[in-house]
C-alpha positions as CSV (number, residue, x, y, z in Angstrom):
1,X,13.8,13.6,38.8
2,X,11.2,11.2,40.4
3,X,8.3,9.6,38.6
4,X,6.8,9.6,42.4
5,X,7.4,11.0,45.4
6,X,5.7,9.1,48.6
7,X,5.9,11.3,51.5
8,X,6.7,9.4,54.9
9,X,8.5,7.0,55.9
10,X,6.5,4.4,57.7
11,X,5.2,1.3,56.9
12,X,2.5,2.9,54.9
13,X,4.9,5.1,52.9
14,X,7.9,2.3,52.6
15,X,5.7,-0.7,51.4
16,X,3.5,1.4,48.9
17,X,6.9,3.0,47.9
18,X,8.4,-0.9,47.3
19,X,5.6,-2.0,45.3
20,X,5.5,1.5,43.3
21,X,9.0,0.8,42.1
22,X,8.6,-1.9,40.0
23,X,7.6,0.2,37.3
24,X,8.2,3.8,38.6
25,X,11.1,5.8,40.0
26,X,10.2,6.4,43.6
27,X,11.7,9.1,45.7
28,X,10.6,8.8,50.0
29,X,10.8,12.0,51.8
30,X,10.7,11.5,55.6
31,X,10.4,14.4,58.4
32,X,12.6,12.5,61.0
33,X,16.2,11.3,60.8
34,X,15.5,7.8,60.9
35,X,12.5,5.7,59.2
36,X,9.7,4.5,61.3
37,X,10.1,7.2,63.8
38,X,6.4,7.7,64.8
39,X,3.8,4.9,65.2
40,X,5.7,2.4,62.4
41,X,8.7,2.2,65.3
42,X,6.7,1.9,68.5
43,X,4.0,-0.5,68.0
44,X,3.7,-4.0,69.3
45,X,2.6,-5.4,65.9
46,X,0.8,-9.0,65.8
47,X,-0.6,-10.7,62.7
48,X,-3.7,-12.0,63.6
49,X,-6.1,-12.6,60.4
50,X,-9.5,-12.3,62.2
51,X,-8.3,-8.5,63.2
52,X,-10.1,-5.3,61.9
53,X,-13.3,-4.5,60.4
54,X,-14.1,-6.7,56.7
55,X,-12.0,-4.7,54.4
56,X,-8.7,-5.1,56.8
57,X,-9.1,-8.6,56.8
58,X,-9.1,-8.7,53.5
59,X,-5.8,-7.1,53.7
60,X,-4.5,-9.6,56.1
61,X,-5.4,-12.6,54.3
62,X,-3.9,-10.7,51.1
63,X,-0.3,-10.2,53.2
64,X,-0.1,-13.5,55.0
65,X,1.7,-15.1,52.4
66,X,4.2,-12.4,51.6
67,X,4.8,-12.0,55.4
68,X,5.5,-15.4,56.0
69,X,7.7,-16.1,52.9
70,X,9.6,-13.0,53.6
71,X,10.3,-15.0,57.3
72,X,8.7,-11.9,58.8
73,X,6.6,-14.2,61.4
74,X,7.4,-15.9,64.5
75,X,5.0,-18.1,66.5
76,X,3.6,-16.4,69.4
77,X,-0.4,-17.0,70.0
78,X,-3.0,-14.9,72.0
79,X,-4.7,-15.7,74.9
80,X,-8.1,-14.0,76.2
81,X,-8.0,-13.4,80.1
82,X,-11.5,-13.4,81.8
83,X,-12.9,-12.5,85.4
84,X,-16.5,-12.9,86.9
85,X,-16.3,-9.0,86.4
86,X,-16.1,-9.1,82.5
87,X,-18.0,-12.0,81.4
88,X,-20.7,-10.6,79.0
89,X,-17.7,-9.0,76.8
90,X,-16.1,-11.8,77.6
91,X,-18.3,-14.2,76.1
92,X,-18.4,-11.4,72.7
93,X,-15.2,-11.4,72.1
94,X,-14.8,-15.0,72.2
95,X,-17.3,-15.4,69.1
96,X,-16.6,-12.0,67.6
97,X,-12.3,-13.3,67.8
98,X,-13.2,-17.0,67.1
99,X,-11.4,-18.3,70.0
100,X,-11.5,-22.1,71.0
101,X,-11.8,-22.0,75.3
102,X,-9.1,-22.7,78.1
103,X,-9.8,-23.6,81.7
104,X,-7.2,-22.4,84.5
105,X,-5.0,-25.3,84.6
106,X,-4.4,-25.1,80.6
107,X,-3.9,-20.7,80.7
108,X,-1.6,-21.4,83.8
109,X,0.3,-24.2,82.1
110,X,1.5,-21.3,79.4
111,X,1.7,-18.2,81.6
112,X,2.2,-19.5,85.2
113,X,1.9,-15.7,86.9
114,X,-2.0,-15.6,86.2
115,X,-4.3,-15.7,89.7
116,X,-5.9,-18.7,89.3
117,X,-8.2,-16.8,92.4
118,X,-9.1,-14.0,89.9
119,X,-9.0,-15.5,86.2
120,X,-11.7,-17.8,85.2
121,X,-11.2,-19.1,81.7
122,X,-9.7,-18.2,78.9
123,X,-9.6,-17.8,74.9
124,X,-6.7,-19.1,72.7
125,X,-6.2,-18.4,68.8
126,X,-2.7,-20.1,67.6
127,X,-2.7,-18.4,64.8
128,X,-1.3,-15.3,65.8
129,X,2.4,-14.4,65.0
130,X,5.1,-11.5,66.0
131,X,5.8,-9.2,62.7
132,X,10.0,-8.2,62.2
133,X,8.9,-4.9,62.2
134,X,12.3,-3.4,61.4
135,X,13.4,-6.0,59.3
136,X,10.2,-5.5,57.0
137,X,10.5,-1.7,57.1
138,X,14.4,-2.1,56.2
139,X,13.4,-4.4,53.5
140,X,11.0,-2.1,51.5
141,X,13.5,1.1,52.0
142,X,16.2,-1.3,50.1
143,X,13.4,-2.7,47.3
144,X,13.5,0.8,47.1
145,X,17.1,2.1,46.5
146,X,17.6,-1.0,44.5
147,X,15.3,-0.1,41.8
148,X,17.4,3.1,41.8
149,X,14.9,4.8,44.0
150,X,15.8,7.0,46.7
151,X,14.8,7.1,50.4
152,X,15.3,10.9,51.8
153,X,15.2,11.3,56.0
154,X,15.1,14.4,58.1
155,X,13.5,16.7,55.2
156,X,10.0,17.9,57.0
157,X,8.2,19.2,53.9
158,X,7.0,22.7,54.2
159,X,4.9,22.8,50.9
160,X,3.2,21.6,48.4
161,X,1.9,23.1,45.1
162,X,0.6,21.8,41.6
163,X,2.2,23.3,38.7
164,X,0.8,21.6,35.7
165,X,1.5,18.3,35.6
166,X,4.0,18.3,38.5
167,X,3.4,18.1,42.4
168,X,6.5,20.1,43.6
169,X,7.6,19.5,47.5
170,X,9.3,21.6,48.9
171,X,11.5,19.8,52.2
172,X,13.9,21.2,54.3
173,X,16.4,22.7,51.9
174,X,15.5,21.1,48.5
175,X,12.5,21.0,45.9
176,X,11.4,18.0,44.5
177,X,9.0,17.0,41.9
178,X,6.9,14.4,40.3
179,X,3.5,14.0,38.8
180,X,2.4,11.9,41.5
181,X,2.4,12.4,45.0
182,X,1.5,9.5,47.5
183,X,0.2,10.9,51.1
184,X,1.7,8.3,53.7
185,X,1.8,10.7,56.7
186,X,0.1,9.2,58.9
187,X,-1.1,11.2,61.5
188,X,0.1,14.5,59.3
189,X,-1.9,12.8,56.2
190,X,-4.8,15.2,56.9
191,X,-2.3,18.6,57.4
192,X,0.0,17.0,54.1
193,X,-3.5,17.0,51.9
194,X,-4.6,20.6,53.1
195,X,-0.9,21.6,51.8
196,X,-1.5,20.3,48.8
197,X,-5.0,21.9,48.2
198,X,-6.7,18.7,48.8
199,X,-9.8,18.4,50.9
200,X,-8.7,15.9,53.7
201,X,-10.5,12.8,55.5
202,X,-11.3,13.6,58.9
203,X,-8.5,11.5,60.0
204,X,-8.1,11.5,63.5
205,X,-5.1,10.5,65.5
206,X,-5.1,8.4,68.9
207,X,-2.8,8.1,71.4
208,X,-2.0,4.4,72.9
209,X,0.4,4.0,75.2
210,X,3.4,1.6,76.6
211,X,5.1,0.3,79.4
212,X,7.9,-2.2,79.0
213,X,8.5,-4.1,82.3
214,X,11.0,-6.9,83.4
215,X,10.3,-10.1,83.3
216,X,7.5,-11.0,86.2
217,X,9.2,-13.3,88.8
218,X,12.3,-13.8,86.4
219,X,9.9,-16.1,84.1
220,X,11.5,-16.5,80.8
221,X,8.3,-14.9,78.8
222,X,9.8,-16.0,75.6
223,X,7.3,-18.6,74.7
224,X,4.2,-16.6,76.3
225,X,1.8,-15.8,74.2
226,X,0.4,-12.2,73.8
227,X,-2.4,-11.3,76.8
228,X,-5.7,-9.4,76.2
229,X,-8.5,-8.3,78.8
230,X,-12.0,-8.5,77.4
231,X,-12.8,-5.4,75.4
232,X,-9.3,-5.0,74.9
233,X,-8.8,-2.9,78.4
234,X,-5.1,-4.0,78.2
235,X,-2.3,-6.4,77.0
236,X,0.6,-7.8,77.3
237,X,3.4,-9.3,75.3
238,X,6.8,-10.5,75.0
239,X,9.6,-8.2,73.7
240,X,13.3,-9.3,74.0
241,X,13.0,-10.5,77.7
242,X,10.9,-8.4,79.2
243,X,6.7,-7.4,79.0
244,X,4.9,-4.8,77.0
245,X,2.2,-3.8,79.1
246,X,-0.5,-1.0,77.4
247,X,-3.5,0.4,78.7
248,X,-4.7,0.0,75.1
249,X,-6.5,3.5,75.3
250,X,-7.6,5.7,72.8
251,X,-7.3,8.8,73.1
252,X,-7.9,11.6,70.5
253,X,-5.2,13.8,69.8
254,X,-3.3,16.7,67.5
255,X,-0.3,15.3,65.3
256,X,2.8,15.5,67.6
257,X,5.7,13.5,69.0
258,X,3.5,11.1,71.6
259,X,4.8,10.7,75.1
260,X,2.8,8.0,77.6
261,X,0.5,10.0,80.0
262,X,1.4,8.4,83.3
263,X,-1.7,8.3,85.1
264,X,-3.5,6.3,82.0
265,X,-0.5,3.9,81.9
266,X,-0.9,3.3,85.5
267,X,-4.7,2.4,85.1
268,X,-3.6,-0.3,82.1
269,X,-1.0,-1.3,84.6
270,X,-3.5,-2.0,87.7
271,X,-5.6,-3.9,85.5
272,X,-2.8,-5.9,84.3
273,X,-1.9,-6.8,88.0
274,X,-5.6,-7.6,88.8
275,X,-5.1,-10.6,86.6
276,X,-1.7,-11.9,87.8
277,X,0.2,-12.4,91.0
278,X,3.5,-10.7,90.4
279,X,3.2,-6.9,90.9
280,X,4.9,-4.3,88.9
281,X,7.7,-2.6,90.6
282,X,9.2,-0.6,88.4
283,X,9.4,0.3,84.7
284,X,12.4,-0.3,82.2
285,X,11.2,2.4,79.8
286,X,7.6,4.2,78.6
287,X,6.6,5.7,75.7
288,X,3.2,6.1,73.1
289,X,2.1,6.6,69.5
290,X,-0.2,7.9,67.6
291,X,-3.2,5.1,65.6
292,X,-4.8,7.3,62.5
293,X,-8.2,5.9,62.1
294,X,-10.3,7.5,59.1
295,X,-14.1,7.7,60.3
296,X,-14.9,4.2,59.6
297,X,-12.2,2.8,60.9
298,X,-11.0,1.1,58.0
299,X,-7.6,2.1,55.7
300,X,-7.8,5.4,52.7
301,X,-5.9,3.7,49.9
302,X,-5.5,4.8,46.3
303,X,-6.2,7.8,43.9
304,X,-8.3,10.8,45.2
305,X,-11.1,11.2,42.7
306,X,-10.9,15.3,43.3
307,X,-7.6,15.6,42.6
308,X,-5.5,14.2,39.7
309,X,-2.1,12.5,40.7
310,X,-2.7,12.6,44.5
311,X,-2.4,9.1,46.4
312,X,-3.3,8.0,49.7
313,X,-1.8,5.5,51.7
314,X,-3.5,6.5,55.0
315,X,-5.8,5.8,58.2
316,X,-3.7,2.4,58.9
317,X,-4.8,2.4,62.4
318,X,-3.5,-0.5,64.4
319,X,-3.2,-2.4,61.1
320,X,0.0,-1.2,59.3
321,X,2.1,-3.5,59.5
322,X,-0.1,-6.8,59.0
323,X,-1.5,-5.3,56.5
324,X,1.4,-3.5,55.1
325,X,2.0,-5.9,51.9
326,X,-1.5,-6.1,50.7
327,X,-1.8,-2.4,51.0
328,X,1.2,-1.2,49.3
329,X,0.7,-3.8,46.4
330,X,-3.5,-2.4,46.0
331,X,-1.7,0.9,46.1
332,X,0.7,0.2,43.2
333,X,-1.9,-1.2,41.3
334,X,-4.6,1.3,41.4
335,X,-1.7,3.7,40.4
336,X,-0.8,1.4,37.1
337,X,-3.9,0.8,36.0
338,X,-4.2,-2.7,36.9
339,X,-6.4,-5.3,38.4
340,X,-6.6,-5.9,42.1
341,X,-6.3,-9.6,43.4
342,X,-8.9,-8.3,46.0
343,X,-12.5,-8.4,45.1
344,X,-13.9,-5.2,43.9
345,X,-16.1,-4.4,46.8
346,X,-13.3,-4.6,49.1
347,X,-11.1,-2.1,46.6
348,X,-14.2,0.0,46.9
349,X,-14.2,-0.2,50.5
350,X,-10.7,1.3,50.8
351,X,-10.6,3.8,48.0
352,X,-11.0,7.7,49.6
353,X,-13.4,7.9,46.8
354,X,-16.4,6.8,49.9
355,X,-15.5,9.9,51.5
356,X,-16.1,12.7,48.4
């Protein structure tokens, strides 16, 4: 017997899950075999502070501390790549990003593959680090089991139903039960209310895809920092050796298990190459996931007014994991009763209460 059950096992579900189990028994039911599985295990997560609309960065300024005493950060920077062709969103992003500038010489000092006949200056922010990812989902799943918690994989729950005070889930062979049920779905959060007899969001999955390349020119790409085109057309960034390389698109799509679509990865690839002088000539491995965005863009977190003991931990976007400890601890504490450290217009801001 649970006193919650938190269905998925993403970063939304695991760190809302840790934070619930100070005080509750917490039981995680995830669809897949292994946590993460979806867009928790194929992102190319960055803390950056100034990232999201006002609410998120609330979130990240809320996080930073927990990520970096947890060790989950490592230095790695971003760097704005500009052409004569992208000035004017050039110039935005610069101001809207706070970025200090970089001629040529200083962007080619740090990633020496650029076309100094193409690129024309440059943004830099420091403060921009790489997230553990698995480390930090592993972490919450064991705050988890350690507060005698359980965290349940391969169990793809095929319905939900009040009776009383109890939510009972019904997943793959077993019922469980509890009278509150979190919705961390993520791109199923919408499909996981409906089950439930819950209006949903309007939450609407996008597809982003991913190439991972080998190192250009046999650089060591370690110490390079991650690479953005104005508007966010593409980037670029440093895992284990090699280069991520997305398109950065978004495209909407139905709740599945994503695969890259190759001809959009070859346009984020081309413009990629436009910037640097070491073409791509061949790929080490593809793949894509799925970014929930509510309809403003901005995470569903906390108690639906409609419907006693239903939570959302939802619509984390491109945010998850940055914001990941802020968002599970707001979760825990609009479930207990007690005060955010965020400032009420901000709790407000995130609460699916602005969409009923």
């Amino acid at each position: 017997m649970s006193d919650i059950l938190v269905i998925g096992g993403g970063v939304a579900g695991l760190s809302a899950a840790a934070f619930l189990s100070e005080t509750a028994k917490v039981t995680v039911i995830e669809a897949e075999t292994g946590l993460g599985y979806h867009t928790s295990g194929r992102s190319a997560a960055l803390y950056e502070e100034s990232y999201g609309a006002p609410s998120v960065t609330a979130l990240n300024r809320a996080a930073k501390g927990y990520l970096f005493d947890g060790g989950y950060l490592s230095t790695r920077g971003l760097m704005l790549v500009g052409t004569r062709d992208n000035a004017d969103q050039f110039d935005h992003d610069m101001v809207s990003m706070g970025l200090d500038p970089l001629d040529r010489d200083e962007m080619l000092a740090q990633i020496p593959i650029l076309n100094p006949e193409v690129v024309t200056r440059g943004g830099w922010h420091e403060a921009a680090w790489d997230i553990d990812t698995d480390r930090l989902l592993q972490d919450f799943a064991r705050t988890v089991r350690a507060a005698g918690g359980a965290v349940r994989t391969g169990l793809r729950v095929s319905s939900i139903r009040r009776d009383g005070a109890e939510w009972r889930v019904t997943a793959g062979e077993e019922e469980f039960s509890a009278p509150l049920l979190v919705n961390a779905a993520g791109s199923w959060a919408d499909g996981i209310a409906r089950m439930a007899g819950v209006a949903p969001l309007g939450l609407q999955p996008y597809r982003r895809s991913m190439a991972r390349i080998p190192a250009p020119g046999g650089h060591d790409v370690s110490g390079w920092p991650m690479m953005f085109g104005p508007g966010e057309e593409w980037y670029a960034k440093p895992d284990a050796g090699a280069l991520l390389v997305s398109p950065a698109e978004e495209h909407p799509m139905d709740p599945h298990d994503a695969f890259a679509d190759d001809m959009v990865l070859a346009e984020g690839l081309a413009r990629y190459e436009a910037v640097v002088t070491t073409p791509v000539n061949r790929l080490l491995t593809s793949w894509a996931g799925l970014r929930t965005f509510a309809p403003d863009r901005t995470l569903v977190l906390g108690p639906d007014p409609a419907a006693p003991g239903f939570v959302w931990s939802a619509g984390q976007g491109g945010y998850g994991f940055q914001t990941s400890a802020a968002a599970g601890r707001l979760v825990a504490d609009l479930v207990g009763g007690r005060p955010s450290e965020l400032d009420p217009e901000i709790v407000a801001a995130l609460s699916p209460a602005r969409f009923r």
